[in-house]
BABABA-630774 format. One record per residue (C-alpha): x, y, z; residue number from 1. Coordinates in steps of 0.1 Angstrom, whole numbers, padded with zeros to 4 digits. Layout:
PT  east north    up   n
PT     X     Y     Z NUM
...
This chain:
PT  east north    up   n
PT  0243  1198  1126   1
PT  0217  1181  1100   2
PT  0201  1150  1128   3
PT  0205  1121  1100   4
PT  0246  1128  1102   5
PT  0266  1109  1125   6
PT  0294  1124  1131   7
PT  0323  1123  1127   8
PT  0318  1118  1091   9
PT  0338  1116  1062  10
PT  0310  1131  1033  11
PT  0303  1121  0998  12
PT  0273  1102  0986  13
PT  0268  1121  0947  14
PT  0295  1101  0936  15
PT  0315  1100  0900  16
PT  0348  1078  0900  17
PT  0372  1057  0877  18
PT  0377  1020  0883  19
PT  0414  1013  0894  20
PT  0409  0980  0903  21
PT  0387  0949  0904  22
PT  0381  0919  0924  23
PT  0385  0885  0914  24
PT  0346  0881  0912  25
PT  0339  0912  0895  26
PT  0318  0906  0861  27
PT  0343  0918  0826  28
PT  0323  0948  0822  29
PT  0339  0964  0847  30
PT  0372  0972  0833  31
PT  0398  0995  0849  32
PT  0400  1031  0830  33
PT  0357  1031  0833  34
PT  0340  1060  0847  35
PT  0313  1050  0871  36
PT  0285  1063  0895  37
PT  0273  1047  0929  38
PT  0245  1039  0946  39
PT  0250  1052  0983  40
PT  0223  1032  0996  41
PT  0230  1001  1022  42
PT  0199  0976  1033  43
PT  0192  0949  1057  44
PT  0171  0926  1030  45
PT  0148  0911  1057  46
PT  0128  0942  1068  47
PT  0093  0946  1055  48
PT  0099  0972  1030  49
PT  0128  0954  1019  50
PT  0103  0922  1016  51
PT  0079  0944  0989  52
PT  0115  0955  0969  53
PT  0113  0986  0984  54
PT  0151  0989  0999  55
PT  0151  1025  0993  56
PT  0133  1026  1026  57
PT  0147  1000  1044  58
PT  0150  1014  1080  59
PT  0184  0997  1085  60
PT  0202  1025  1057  61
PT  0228  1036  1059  62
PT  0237  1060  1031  63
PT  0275  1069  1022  64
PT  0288  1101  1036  65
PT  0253  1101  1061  66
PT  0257  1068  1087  67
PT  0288  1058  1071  68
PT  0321  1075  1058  69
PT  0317  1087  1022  70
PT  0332  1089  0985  71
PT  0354  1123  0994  72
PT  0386  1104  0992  73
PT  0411  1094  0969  74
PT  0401  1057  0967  75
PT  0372  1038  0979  76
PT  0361  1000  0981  77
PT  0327  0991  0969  78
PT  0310  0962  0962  79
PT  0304  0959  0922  80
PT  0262  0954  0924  81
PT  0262  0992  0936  82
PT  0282  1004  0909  83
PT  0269  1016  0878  84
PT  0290  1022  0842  85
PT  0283  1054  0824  86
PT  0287  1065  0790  87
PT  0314  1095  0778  88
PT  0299  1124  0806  89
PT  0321  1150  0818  90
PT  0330  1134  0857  91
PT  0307  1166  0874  92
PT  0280  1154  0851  93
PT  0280  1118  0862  94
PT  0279  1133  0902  95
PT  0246  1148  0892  96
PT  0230  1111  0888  97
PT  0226  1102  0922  98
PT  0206  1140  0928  99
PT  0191  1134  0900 100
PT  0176  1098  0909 101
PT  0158  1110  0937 102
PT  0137  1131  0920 103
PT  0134  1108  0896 104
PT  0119  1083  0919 105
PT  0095  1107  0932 106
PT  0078  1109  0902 107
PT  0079  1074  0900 108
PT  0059  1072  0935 109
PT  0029  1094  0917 110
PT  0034  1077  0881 111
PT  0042  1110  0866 112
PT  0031  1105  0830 113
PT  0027  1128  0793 114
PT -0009  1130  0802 115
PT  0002  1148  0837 116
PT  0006  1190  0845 117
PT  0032  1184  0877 118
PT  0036  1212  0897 119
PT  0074  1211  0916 120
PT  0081  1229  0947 121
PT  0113  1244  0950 122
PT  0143  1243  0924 123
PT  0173  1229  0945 124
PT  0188  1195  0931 125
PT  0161  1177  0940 126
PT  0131  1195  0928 127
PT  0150  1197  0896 128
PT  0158  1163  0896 129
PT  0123  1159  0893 130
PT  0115  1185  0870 131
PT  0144  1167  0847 132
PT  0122  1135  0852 133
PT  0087  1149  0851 134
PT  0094  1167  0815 135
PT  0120  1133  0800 136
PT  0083  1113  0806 137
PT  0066  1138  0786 138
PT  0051  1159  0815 139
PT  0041  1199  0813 140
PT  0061  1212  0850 141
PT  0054  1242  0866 142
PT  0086  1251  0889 143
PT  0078  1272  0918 144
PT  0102  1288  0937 145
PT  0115  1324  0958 146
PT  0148  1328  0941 147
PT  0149  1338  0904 148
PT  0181  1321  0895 149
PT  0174  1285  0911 150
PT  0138  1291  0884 151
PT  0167  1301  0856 152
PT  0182  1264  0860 153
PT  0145  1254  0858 154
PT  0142  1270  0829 155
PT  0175  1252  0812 156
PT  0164  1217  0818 157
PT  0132  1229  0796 158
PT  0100  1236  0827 159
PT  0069  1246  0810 160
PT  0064  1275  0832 161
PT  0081  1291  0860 162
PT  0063  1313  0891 163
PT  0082  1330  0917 164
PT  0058  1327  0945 165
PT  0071  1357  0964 166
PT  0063  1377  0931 167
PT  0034  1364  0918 168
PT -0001  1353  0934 169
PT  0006  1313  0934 170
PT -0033  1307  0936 171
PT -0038  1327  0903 172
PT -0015  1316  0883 173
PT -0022  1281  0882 174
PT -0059  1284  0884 175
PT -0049  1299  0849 176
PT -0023  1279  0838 177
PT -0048  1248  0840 178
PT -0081  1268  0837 179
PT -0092  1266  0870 180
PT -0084  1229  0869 181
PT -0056  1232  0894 182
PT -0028  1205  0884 183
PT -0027  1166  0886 184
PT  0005  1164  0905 185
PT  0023  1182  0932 186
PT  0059  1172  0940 187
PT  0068  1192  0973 188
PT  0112  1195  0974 189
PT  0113  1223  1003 190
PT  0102  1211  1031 191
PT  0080  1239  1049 192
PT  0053  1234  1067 193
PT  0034  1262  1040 194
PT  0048  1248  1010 195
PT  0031  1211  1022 196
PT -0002  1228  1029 197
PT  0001  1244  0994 198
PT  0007  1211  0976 199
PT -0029  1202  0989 200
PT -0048  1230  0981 201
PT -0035  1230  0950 202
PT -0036  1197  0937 203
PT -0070  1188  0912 204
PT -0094  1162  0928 205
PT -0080  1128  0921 206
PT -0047  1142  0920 207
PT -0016  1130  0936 208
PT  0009  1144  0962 209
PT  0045  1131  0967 210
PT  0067  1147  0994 211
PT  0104  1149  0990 212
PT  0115  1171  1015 213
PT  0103  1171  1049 214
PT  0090  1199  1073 215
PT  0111  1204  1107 216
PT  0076  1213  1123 217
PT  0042  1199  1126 218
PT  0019  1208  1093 219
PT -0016  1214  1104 220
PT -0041  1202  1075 221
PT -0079  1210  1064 222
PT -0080  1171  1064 223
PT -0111  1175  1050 224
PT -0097  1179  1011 225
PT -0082  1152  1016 226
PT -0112  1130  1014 227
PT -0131  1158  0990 228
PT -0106  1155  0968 229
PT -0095  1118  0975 230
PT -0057  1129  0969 231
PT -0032  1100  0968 232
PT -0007  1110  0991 233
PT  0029  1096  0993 234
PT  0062  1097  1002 235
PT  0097  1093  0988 236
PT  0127  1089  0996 237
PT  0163  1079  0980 238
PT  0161  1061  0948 239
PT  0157  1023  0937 240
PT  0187  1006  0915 241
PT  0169  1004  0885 242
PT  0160  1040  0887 243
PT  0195  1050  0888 244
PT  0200  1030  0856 245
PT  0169  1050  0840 246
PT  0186  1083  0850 247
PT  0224  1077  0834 248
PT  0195  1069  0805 249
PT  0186  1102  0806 250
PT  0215  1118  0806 251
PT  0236  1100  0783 252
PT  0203  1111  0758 253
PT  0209  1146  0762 254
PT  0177  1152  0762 255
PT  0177  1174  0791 256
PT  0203  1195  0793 257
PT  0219  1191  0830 258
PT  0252  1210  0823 259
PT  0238  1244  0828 260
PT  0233  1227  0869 261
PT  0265  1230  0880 262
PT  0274  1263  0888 263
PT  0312  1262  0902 264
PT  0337  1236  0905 265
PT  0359  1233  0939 266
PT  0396  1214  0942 267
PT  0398  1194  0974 268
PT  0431  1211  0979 269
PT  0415  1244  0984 270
């Protein structure tokens, strides 16, 4: 049983849905017959990191389908202020947001920029969420991974380059790919305690680290390249309101391609 789950749970937190019906207070905008997304995210507003506007980390969350019972029912009841109106997407499209925001606001944690080569470990949802977000800001991404076919979806949403680090000798290949440079950010999306050591050694000196997933073991660092290379170092987690908004941006532009993510679709029923 995954430790953040209370159970039992009803899931559902990458949510599309159509608005059936409003509240008195709603704002116009929200008309019946619109397709929507959600934010899954609760907080307390009177924490500390709700104090700096950082709710995605308020430590009172509780996230839809996690703490609390989910979207995976026929109707649910949400307050309008964590709804969000999207464009004309396909509805398996508009589930991919939420995903797709939390990558997003990784790279927002290391200010991913056009002037930055980000390397991405692992090619799940959320490393390509940020590999979608990395390369929309103009980025050159490297996508790392162990399974050919997660680096083929890499591929789709346009990554620079793609290493299969069972394959190929990691080391090598980005000391060439920035010419000895090493790269100026590392997103880490796995969560092993080898792939968080690797994000280190291979970040450039003044480079920054963001780590997505987390390890289920203790990571043992040379601490020392921390300080040689005075890395920024950061953490992320969820995604803010506003970067939710920049995401259905993204892709309602179709400028990366996220249709090629979804790789079967599933009836309740069955």
């Amino acid at each position: 049983q995954n430790q953040m789950v209370s159970y039992p749970r009803i899931p559902g937190h990458e949510i599309a849905g159509e608005i059936v019906q409003n509240g008195k207070n709603v704002p116009s905008e929200f008309q019946v017959g619109r397709l929507v997304t959600v934010s899954p995210y609760s907080f307390c507003g009177k924490c500390v990191a709700c104090q700096q506007g950082r709710v995605n980390c308020c430590p009172y969350n509780q996230t839809l389908g996690v703490q609390r019972d989910g979207a995976a029912v026929e109707f649910i009841a949400l307050p309008y202020k964590k709804v969000f109106l999207v464009g004309n997407l396909p509805e398996e499209q508009i589930a991919c947001i939420e995903p797709l925001s939390v990558g997003w606001h990784a790279t927002n944690r290391v200010q991913v920029s056009s002037k930055d080569i980000v390397l991405v470990f692992g090619c799940g949802m959320i490393g390509l969420g940020a590999i979608a977000a990395s390369g929309y800001k103009g980025a050159r991404v490297i996508a790392v991974d162990i399974n050919d076919l997660k680096l083929e979806k890499a591929k789709a949403l346009g990554v620079n380059y793609t290493i299969n680090s069972q394959k190929e000798d990691l080391e090598k290949k980005i000391f060439h790919l920035t010419s000895g440079q090493c790269v100026n950010v590392v997103i880490e999306a796995v969560g092993l305690s080898e792939t968080f050591k690797k994000a280190i050694d291979l970040v450039c000196f003044a480079g920054r680290v963001v780590y997505i997933g987390y390890a289920k073991e203790p990571v043992e660092y040379d601490t020392s390249l921390f300080v040689k290379k005075e890395i920024d170092i950061k953490g992320s987690r969820n995604a803010l309101d506003d970067e939710i908004k920049e995401v259905i941006k993204m892709v309602e532009s179709r400028k990366i391609k996220i249709e090629n993510l979804i790789t079967q679709n599933y009836l309740l029923k069955n």
